[in-house]
C-alpha positions in Angstrom: -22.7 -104.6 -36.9 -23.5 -102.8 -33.4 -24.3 -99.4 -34.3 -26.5 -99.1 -37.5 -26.6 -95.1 -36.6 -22.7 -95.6 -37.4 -23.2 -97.6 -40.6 -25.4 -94.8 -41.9 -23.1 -91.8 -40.6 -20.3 -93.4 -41.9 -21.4 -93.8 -45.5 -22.8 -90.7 -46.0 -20.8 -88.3 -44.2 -18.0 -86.4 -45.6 -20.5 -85.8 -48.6 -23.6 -85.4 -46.8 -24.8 -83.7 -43.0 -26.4 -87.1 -41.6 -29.7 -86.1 -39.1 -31.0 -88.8 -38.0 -34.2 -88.1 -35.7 -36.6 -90.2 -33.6 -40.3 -90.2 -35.3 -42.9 -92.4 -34.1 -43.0 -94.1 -30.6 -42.6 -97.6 -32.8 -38.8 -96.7 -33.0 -39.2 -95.5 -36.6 -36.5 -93.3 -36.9 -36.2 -90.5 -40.1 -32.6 -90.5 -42.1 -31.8 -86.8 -43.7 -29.4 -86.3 -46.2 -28.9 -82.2 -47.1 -25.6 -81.0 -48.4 -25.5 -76.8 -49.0 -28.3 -77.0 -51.3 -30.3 -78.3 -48.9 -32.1 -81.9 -48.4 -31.0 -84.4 -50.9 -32.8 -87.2 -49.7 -35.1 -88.5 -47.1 -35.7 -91.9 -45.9 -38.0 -93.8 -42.7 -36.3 -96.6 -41.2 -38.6 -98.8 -39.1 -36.9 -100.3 -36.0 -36.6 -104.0 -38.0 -34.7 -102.3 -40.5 -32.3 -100.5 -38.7 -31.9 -104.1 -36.9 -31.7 -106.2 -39.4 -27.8 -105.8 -40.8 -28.9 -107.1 -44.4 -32.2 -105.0 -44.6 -30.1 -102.2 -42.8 -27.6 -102.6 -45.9 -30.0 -102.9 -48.3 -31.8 -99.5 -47.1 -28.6 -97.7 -47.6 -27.9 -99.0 -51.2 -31.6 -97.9 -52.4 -31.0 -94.5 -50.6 -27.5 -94.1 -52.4 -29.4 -95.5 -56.0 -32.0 -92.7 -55.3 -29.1 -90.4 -54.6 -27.0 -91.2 -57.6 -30.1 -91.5 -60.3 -31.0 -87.7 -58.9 -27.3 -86.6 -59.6 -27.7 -88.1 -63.1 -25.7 -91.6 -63.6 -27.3 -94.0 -65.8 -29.0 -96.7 -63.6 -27.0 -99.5 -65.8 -24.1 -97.8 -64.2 -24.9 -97.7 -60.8 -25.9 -101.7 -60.6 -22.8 -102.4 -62.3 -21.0 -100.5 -59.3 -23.3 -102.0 -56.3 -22.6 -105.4 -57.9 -19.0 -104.9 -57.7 -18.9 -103.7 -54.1 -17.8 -100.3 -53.9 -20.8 -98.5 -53.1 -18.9 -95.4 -52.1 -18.6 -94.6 -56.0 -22.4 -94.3 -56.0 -21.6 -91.0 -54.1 -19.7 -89.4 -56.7 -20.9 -87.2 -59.1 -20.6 -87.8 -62.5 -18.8 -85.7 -64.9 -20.4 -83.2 -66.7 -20.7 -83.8 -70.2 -21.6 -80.1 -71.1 -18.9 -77.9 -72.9 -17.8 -75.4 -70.5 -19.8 -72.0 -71.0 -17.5 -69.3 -72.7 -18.5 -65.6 -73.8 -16.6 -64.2 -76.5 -15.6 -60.3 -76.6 
């Protein structure tokens, strides 16, 4: 991995604006997630994360957990999925399981 800004755009973005911004003078940079409802999630990455490809990888699963447990998928669900790989599912969001509202005349 050479660009962990590019890991982090790339698995967020079509669902999510990325904004990735420099906080502290340590390198600590601040990840925002916002969609049109505004910020979904927010996350500091310290410079040994962001270069550290496992830690790096491991940041973005617990933000996309957060993200998916928010969004209402069981957690039982969501390790089954990050165990199997496809992490981009995590992204989805699940079906509602309301009836559709209907007004009768």
């Amino acid at each position: 991995m050479d660009n962990p800004f590019q890991l982090i755009t790339d698995t967020f973005t079509p669902q999510y604006r990325v904004n990735l911004s420099i906080q502290r003078l340590d390198g600590s940079i601040m990840l925002t997630l916002s969609d049109d409802s505004g910020v979904v999630a927010k996350r500091m990455i310290s410079a040994e994360q962001r270069n550290d490809p496992q830690r790096l990888k491991r940041l973005v699963q617990s933000v996309q957990f957060g993200i998916a447990i928010e969004q209402g998928h069981s957690a039982m669900e969501i390790l089954a999925v990050m165990t199997d790989g496809d992490s981009h599912k995590l992204l989805q969001r699940p079906p509602s399981t309301r009836p559709p509202i209907t007004a009768g005349l």
